[in-house]
C-alpha positions as CSV (number, residue, x, y, z in Angstrom):
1,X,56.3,124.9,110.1
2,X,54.5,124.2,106.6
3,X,57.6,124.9,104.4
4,X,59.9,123.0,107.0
5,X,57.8,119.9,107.4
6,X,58.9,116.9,104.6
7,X,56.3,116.1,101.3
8,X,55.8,113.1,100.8
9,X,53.1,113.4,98.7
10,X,51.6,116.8,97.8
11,X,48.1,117.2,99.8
12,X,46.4,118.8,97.0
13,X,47.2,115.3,94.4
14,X,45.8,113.1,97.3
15,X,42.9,115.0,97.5
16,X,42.1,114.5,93.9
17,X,42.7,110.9,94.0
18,X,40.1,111.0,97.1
19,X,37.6,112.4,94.8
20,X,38.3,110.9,91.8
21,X,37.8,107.2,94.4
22,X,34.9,108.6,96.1
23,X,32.9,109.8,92.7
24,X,33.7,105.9,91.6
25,X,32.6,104.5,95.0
26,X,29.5,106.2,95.3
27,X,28.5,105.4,91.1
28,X,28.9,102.1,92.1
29,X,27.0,102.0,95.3
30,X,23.9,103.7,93.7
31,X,23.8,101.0,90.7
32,X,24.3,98.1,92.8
33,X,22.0,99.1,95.3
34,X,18.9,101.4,93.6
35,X,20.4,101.6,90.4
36,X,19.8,104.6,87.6
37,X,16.0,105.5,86.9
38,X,14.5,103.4,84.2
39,X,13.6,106.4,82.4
40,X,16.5,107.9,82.2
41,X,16.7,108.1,79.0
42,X,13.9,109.9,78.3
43,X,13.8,111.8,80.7
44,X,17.2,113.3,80.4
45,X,15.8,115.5,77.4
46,X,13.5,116.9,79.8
47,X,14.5,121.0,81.2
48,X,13.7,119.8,84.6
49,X,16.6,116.8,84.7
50,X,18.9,118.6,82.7
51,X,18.5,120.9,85.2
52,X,18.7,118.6,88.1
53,X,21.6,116.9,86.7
54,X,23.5,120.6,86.0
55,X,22.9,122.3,89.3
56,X,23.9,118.6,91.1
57,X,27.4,118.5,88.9
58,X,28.2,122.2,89.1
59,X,27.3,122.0,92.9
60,X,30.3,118.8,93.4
61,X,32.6,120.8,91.0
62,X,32.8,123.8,92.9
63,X,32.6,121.9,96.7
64,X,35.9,119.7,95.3
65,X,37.0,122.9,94.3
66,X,36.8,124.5,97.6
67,X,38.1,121.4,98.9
68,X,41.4,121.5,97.0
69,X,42.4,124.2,99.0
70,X,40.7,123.2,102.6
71,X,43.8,121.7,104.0
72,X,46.8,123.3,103.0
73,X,48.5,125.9,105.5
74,X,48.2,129.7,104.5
75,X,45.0,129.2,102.1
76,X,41.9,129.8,102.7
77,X,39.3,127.9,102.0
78,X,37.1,131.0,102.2
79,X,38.6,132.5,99.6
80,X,37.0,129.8,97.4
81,X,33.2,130.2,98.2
82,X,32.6,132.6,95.8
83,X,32.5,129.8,93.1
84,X,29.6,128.4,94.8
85,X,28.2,131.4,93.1
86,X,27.6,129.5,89.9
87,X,25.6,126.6,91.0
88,X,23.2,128.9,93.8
89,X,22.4,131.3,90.9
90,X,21.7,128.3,88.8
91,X,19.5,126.8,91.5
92,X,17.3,129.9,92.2
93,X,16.9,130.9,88.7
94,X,15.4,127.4,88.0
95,X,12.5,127.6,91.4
96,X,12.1,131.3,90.2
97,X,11.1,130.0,86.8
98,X,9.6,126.9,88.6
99,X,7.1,129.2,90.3
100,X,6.3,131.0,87.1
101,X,5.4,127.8,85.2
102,X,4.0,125.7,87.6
103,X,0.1,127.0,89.3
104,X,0.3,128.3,92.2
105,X,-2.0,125.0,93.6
106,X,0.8,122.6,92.4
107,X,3.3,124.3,94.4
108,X,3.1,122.4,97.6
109,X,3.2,119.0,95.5
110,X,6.4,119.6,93.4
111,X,7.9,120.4,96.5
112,X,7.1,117.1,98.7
113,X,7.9,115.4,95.8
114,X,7.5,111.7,96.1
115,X,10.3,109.9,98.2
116,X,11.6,113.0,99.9
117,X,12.5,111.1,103.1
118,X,14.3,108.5,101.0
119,X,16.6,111.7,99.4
120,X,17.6,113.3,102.7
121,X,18.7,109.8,103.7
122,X,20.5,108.1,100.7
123,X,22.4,111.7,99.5
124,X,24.4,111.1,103.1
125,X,24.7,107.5,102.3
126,X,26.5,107.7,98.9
127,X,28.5,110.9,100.8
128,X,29.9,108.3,103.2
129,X,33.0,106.8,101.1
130,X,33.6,110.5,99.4
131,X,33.2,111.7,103.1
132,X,35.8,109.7,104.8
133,X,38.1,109.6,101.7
134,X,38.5,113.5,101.9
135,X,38.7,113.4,105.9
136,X,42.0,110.7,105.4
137,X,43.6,112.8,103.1
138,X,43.4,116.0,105.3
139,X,44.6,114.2,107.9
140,X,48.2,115.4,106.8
141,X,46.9,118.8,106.0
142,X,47.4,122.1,108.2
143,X,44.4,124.1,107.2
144,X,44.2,127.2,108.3
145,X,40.5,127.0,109.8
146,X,40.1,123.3,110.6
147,X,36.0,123.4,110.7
148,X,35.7,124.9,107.5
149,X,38.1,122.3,106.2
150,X,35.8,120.0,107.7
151,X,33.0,121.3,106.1
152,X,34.7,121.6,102.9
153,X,35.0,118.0,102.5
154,X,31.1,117.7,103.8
155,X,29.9,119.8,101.1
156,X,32.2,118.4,98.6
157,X,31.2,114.7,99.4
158,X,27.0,115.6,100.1
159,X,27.6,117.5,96.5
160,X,29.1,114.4,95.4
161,X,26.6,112.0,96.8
162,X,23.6,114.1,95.4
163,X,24.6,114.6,91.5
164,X,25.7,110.9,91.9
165,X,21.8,110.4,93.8
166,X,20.4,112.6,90.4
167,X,20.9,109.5,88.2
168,X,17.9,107.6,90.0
169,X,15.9,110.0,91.8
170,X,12.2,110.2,89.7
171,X,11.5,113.8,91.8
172,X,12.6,116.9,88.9
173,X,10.6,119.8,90.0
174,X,13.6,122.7,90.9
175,X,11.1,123.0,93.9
176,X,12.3,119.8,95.4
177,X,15.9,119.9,94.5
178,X,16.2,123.1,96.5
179,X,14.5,121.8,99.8
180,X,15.6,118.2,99.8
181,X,19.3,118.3,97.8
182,X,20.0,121.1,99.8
183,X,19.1,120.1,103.2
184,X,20.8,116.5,102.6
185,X,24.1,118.3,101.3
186,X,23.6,120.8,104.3
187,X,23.3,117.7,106.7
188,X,26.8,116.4,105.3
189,X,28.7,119.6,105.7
190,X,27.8,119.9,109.3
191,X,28.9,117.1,110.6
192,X,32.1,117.5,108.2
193,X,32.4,121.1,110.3
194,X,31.7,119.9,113.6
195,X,34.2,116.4,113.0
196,X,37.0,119.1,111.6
197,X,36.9,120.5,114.2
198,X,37.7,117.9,116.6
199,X,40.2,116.2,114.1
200,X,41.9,118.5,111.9
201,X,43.4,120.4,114.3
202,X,47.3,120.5,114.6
């Protein structure tokens, strides 16, 4: 049915238009809304936001990347998870080195951070255009496994919406980039598996 069916356009160049628009759409919601931190640039030379900044980045790389392959017929997305490697490795070096620098008392407070609540809901918020972007163009797709399509483009669009998120939020410590990032990002990708499955079916 795949090779019989007419291309009109191939799925794999719309989905890289829909994350080249949603990476746009979500840069501009952030700086007309909260905007960039007014530190930024000092606090960019700072381990903790380079590190924030990297794991964020590397995280959307390799969700687009899984992504690519989410809706067209014979692949497997699975196949792809591996390179999520990279950016977990990344994330738990930096908490394990987190935990060795920071006393043992400070713990708790790196890891509430300050405006906690406000991450977990603006990372879905800037996911939204991404999120809806990927879902139309896999709308033509035939992916093999249509929930993990669907949470694919939830990962790749909560990745998306927390590097683009990185750029304002004033909370470094790995601590809370590992409980916060994560859950917002993990929020995103179910509701992108539990959608797929209901609409990415064919």
């Amino acid at each position: 049915m795949a090779e019989d069916a007419p291309v009109r356009v191939r799925l794999s160049t719309v989905l890289a238009l829909a994350i080249a628009a949603g990476v746009v759409c979500a840069g501009l919601i952030l700086l007309v809304t909260i905007g960039i931190r007014p530190d930024l640039g000092a606090a960019v030379e700072t381990v903790r936001v380079q590190f924030k900044l990297g794991f964020t980045l590397l995280m959307a790389a390799a969700g687009c990347a899984v992504l690519l392959v989410a809706g067209l017929p014979g692949r497997s997305a699975g196949r792809r998870l591996v390179v999520l490697g990279l950016p977990l490795a990344l994330l738990v070096l930096g908490v394990v080195l987190e935990l060795t620098v920071v006393p043992r008392g400070r713990w708790a407070a790196s890891l509430e951070g300050q405006h906690a609540a406000f991450c977990v809901f603006f990372i879905p918020v800037l996911a939204l255009v991404p999120f809806a972007a990927f879902f139309w163009a896999l709308r033509d797709g035939a992916p093999e496994n249509p929930g993990l399509a669907g949470a694919s483009a939830g990962l790749a669009a909560g990745a998306i919406g927390a590097a683009v998120y990185a750029w304002h939020c004033p909370d470094d410590s790995p601590l809370f980039v590992a409980t916060w990032y994560v859950l917002a990002m993990l929020l995103v990708t179910v509701v992108g598996y539990g959608l797929g499955r209901r609409t990415l079916r064919w």
